[in-house]
Every structure is written in C-alpha cells, then in structure tokens.
KEKOL-658345 format. One record per residue: residue number from 1; residue in three letters; x, z, y of N, C-alpha, C, CB in turn. Coordinates in pm, whole numbers. Glycine has a CB too. Example, Ala and Ser with C-alpha at 12.3 -4.5 7.8 and 13.67 -1.06 7.14 Angstrom:
2
@sekol:1, tigu:ALA, n_px:1319, n_pz:780, n_py:-569, ca_px:1230, ca_pz:780, ca_py:-450, c_px:1320, c_pz:780, c_py:-330, cb_px:1131, cb_pz:905, cb_py:-447
@sekol:2, tigu:SER, n_px:1285, n_pz:708, n_py:-225, ca_px:1367, ca_pz:714, ca_py:-106, c_px:1290, c_pz:787, c_py:3, cb_px:1408, cb_pz:572, cb_py:-60
This chain:
73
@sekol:1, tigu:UNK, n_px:-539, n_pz:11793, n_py:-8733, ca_px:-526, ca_pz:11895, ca_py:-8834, c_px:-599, c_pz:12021, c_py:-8786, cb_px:-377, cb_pz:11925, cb_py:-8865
@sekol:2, tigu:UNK, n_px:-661, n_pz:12105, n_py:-8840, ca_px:-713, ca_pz:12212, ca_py:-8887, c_px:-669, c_pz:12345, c_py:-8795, cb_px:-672, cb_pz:12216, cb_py:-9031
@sekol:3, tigu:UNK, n_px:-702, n_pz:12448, n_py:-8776, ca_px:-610, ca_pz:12563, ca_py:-8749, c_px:-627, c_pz:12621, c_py:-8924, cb_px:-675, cb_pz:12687, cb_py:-8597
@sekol:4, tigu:UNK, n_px:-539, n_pz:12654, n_py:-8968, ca_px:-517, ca_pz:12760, ca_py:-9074, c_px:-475, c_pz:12901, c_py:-9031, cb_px:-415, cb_pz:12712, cb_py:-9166
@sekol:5, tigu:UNK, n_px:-546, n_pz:13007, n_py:-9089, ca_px:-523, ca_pz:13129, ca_py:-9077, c_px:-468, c_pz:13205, c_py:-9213, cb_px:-640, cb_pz:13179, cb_py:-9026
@sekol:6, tigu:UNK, n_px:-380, n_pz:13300, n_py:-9218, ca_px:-336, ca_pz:13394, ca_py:-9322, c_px:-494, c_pz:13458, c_py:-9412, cb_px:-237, cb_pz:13533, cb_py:-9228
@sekol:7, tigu:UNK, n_px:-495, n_pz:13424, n_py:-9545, ca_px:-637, ca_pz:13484, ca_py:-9590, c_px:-635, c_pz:13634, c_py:-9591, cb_px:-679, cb_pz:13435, cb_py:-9741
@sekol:8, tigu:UNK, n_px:-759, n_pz:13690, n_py:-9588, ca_px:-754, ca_pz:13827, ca_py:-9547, c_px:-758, c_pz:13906, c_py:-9655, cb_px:-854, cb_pz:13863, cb_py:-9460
@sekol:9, tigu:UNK, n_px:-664, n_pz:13996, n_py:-9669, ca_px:-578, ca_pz:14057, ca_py:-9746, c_px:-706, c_pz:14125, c_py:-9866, cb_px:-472, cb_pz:14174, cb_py:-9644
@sekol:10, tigu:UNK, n_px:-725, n_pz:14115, n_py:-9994, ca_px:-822, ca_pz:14150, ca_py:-10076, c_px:-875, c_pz:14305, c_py:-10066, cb_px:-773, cb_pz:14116, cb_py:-10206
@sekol:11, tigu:UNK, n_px:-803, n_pz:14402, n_py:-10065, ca_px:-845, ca_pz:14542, ca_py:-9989, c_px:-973, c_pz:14500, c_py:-9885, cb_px:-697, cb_pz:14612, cb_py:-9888
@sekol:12, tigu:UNK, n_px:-890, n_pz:14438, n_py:-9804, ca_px:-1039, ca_pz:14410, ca_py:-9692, c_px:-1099, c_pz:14361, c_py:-9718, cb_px:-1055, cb_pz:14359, cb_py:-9581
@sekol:13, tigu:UNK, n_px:-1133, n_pz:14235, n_py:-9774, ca_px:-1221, ca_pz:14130, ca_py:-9843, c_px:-1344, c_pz:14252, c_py:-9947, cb_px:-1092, cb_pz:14001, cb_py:-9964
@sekol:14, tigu:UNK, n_px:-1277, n_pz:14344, n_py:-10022, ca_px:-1370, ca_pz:14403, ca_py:-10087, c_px:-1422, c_pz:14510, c_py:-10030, cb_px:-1334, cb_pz:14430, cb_py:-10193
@sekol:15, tigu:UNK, n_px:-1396, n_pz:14598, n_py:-9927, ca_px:-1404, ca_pz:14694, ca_py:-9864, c_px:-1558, c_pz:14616, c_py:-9773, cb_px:-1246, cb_pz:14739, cb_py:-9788
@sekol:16, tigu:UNK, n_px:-1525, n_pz:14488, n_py:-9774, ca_px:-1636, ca_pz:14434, ca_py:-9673, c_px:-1772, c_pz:14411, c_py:-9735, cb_px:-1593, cb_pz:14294, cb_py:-9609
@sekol:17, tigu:UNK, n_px:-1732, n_pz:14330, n_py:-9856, ca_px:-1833, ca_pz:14350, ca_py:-9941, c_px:-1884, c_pz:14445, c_py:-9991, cb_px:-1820, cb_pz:14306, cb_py:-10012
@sekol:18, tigu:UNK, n_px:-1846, n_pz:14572, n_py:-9987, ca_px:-1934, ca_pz:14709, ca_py:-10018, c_px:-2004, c_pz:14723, c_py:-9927, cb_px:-1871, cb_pz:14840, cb_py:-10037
@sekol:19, tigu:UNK, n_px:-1970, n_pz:14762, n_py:-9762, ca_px:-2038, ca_pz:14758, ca_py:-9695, c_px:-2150, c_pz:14642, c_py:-9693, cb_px:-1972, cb_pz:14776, cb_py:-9613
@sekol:20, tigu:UNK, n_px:-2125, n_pz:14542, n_py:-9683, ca_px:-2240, ca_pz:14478, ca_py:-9722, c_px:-2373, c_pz:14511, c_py:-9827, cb_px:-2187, cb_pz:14384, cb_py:-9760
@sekol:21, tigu:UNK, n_px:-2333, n_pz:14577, n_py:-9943, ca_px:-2355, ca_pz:14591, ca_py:-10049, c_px:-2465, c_pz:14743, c_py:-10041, cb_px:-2213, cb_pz:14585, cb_py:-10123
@sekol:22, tigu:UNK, n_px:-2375, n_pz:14812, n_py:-9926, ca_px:-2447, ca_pz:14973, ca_py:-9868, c_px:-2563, c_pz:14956, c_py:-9796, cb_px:-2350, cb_pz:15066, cb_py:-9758
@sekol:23, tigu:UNK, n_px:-2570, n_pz:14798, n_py:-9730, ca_px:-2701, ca_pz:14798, ca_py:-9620, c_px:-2673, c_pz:14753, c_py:-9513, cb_px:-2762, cb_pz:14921, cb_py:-9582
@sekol:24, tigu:UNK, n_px:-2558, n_pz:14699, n_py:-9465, ca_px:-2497, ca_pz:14688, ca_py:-9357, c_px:-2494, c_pz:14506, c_py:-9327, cb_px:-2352, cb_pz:14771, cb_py:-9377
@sekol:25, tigu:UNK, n_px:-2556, n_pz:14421, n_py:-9269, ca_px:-2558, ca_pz:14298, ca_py:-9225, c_px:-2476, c_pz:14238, c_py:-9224, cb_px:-2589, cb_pz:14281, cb_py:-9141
@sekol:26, tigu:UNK, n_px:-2421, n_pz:14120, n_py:-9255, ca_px:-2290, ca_pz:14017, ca_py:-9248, c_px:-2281, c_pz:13993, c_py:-9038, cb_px:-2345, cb_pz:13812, cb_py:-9370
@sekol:27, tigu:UNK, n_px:-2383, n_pz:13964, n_py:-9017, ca_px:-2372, ca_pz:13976, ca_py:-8853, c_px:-2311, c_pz:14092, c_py:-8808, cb_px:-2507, cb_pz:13975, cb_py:-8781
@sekol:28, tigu:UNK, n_px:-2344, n_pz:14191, n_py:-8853, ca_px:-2355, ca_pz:14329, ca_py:-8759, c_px:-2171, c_pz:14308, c_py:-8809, cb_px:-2488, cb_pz:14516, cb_py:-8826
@sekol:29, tigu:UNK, n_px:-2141, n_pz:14281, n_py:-8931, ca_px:-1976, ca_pz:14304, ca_py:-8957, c_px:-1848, c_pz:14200, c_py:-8880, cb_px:-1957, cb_pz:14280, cb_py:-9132
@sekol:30, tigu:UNK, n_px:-1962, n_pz:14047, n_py:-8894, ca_px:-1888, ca_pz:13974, ca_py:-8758, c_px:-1871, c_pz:14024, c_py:-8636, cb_px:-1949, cb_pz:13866, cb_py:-8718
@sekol:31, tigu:UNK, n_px:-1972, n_pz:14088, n_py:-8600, ca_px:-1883, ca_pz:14122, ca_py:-8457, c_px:-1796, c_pz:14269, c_py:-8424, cb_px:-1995, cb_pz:14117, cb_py:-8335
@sekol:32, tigu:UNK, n_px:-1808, n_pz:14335, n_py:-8534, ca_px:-1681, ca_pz:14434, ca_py:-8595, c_px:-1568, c_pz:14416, c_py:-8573, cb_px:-1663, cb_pz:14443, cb_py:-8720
@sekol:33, tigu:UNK, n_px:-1591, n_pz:14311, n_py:-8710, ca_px:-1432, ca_pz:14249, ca_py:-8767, c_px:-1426, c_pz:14095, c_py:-8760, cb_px:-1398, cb_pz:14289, cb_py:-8944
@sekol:34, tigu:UNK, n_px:-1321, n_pz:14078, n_py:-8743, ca_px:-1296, ca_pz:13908, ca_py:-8772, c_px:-1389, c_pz:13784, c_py:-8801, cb_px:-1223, cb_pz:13897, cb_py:-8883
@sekol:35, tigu:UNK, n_px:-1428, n_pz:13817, n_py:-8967, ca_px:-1483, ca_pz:13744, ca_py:-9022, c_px:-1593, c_pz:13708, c_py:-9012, cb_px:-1471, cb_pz:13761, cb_py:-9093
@sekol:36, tigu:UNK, n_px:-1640, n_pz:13555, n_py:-9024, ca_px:-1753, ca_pz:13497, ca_py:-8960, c_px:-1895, c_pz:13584, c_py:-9074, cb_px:-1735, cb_pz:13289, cb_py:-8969
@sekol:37, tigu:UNK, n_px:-1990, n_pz:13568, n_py:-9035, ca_px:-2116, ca_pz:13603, ca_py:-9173, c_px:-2108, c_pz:13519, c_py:-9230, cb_px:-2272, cb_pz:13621, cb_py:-9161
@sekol:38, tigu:UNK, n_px:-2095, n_pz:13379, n_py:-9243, ca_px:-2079, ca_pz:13305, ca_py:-9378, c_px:-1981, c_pz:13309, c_py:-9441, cb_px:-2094, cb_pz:13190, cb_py:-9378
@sekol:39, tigu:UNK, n_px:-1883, n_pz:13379, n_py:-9377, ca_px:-1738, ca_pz:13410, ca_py:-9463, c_px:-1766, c_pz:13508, c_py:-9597, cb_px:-1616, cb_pz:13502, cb_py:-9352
@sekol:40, tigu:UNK, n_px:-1847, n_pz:13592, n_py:-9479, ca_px:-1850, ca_pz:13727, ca_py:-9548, c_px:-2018, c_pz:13735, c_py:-9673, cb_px:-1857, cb_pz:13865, cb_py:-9388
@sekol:41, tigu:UNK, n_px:-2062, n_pz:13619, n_py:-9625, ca_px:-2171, ca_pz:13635, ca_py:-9749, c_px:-2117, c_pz:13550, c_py:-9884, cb_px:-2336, cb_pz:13564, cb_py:-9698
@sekol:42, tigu:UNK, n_px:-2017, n_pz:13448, n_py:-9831, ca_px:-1932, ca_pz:13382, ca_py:-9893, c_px:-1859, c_pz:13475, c_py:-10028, cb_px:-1838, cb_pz:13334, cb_py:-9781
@sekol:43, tigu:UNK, n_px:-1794, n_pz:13610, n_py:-9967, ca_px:-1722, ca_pz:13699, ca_py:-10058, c_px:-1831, c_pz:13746, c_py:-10154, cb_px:-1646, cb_pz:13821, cb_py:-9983
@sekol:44, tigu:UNK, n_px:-1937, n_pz:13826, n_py:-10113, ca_px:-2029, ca_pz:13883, ca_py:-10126, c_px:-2100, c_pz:13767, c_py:-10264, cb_px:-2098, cb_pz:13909, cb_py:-9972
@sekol:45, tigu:UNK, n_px:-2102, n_pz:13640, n_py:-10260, ca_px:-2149, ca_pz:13557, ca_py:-10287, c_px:-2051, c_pz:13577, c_py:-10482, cb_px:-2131, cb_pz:13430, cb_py:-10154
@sekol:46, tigu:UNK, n_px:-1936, n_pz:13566, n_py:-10401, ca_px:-1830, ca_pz:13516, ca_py:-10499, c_px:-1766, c_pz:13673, c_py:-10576, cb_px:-1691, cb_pz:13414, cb_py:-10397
@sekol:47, tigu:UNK, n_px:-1826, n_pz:13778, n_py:-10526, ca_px:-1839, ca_pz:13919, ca_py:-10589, c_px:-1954, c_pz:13891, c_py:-10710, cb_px:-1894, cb_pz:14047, cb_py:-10462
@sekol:48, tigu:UNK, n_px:-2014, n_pz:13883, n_py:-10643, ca_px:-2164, ca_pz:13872, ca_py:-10727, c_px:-2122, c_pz:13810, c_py:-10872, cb_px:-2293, cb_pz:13752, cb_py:-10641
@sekol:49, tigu:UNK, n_px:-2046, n_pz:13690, n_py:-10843, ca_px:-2014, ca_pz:13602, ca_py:-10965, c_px:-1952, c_pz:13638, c_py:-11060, cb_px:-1954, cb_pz:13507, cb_py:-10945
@sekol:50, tigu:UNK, n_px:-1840, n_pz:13656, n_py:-10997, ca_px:-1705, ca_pz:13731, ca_py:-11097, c_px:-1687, c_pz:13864, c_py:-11081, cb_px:-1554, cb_pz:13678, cb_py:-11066
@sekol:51, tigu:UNK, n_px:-1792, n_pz:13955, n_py:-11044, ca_px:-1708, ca_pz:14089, ca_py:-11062, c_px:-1632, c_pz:14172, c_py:-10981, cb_px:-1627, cb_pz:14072, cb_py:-11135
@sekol:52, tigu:UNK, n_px:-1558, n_pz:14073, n_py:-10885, ca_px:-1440, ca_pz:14106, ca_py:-10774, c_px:-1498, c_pz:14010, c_py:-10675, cb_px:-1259, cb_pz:14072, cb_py:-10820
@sekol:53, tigu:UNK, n_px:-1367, n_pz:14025, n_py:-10595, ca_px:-1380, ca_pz:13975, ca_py:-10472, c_px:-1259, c_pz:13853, c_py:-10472, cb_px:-1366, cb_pz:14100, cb_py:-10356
@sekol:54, tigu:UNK, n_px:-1138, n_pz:13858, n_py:-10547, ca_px:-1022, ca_pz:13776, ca_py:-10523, c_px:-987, c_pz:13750, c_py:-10659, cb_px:-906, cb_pz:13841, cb_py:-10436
@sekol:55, tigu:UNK, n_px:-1053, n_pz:13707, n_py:-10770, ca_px:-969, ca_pz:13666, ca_py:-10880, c_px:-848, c_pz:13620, c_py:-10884, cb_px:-1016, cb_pz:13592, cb_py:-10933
@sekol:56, tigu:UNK, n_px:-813, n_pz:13571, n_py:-10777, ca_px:-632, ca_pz:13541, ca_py:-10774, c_px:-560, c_pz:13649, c_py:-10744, cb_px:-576, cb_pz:13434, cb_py:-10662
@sekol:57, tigu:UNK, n_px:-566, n_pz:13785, n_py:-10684, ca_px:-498, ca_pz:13823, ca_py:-10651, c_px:-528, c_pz:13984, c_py:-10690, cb_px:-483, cb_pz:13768, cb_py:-10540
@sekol:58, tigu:UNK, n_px:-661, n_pz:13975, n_py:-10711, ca_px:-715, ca_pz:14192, ca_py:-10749, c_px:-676, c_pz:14214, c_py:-10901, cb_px:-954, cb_pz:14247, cb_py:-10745
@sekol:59, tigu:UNK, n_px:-650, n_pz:14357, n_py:-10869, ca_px:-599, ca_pz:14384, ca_py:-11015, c_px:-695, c_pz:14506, c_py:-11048, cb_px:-420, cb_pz:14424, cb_py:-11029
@sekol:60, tigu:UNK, n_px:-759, n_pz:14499, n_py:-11154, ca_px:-862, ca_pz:14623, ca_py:-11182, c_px:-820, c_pz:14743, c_py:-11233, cb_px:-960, cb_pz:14591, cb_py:-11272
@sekol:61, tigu:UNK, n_px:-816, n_pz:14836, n_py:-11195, ca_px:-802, ca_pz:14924, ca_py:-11299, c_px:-913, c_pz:15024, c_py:-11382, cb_px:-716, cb_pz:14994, cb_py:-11248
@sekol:62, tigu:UNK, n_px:-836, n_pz:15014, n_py:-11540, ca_px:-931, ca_pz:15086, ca_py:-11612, c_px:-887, c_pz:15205, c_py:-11665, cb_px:-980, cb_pz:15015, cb_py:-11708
@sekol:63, tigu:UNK, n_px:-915, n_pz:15263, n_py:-11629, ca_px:-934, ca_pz:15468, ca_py:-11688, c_px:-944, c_pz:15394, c_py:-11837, cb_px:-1140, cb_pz:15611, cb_py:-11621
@sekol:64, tigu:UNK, n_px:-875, n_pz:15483, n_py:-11923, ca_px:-874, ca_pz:15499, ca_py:-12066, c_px:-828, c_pz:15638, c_py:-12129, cb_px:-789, cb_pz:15396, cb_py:-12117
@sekol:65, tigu:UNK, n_px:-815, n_pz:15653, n_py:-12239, ca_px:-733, ca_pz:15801, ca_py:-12329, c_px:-596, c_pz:15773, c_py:-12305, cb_px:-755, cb_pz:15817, cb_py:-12526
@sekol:66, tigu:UNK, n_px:-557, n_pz:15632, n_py:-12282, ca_px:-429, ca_pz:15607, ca_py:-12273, c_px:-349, c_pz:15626, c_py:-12125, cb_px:-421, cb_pz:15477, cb_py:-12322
@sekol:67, tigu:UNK, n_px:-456, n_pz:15638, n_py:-12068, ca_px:-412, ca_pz:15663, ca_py:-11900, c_px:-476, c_pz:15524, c_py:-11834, cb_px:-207, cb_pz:15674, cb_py:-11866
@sekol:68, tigu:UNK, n_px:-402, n_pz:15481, n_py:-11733, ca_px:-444, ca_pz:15382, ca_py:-11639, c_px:-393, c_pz:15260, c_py:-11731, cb_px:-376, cb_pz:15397, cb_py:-11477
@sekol:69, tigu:UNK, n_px:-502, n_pz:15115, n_py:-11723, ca_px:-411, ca_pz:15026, ca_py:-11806, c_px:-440, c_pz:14899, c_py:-11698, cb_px:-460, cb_pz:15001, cb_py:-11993
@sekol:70, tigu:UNK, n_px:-338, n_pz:14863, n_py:-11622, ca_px:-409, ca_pz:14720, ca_py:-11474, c_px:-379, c_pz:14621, c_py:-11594, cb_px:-280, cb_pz:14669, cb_py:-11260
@sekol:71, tigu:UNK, n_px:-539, n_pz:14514, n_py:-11556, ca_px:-532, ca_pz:14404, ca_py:-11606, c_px:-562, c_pz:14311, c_py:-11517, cb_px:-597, cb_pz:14398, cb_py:-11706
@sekol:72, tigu:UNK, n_px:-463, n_pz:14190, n_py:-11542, ca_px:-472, ca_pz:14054, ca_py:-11383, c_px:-603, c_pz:14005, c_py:-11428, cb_px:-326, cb_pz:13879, cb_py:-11369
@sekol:73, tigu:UNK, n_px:-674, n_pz:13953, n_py:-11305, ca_px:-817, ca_pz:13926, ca_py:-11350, c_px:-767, c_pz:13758, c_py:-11344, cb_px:-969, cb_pz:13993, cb_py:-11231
C-alpha cells in the first residue's frame, strides 16, 4: 500500500498557484514548500480549467448591491 498524505488545505493550493501565476517556477516552490512541481503544475493545470483550484471544497465570493453572496462551486 501507498503512503497517503492529508490534501493540502485549498488556501494553500491557491495561494501557490498565484505565485506561480506572478512568475515564480513550480521548482523554485518545491523546494520552499512541500509540494512536488508536478503537483503544483498539476493545480495550476486544474486552475486554468475550472476557474479555482479545489472545486470540492472553495467557495467564491461575489461582491454584489446585495452584499457578499458565497456560492459552492
């Protein structure tokens, strides 16, 4: 069997992908933080697609006249 790890909490997951996003290398962030560069081009990958970073779990928020309105993605 496998090692399994706790997935990394979506705050970070997207925080990583900006940096990515600013200019900053998936290598240069592996040896930062945790996550491998194919992890992290992986997010980056799966940002690109949908918008976010964690469709299971980010909640967006949208500014309106009505105030803040979170919708589950």
């Amino acid at each position: 069997m496998g090692k399994h790890r706790t997935p990394y909490p979506a705050e970070f997951r997207a925080q990583t992908v900006e940096l990515v996003k600013a200019g900053r290398r998936p290598e240069e962030l592996e040896k930062e933080f945790e996550p491998t560069a194919q992890t992290i081009y992986n997010w980056v990958a799966q940002a690109d697609r949908s918008g976010a970073v964690s469709s299971d779990s980010q909640i967006e928020f949208i500014s309106g006249s009505a105030g803040v309105i979170k919708l589950p993605i």
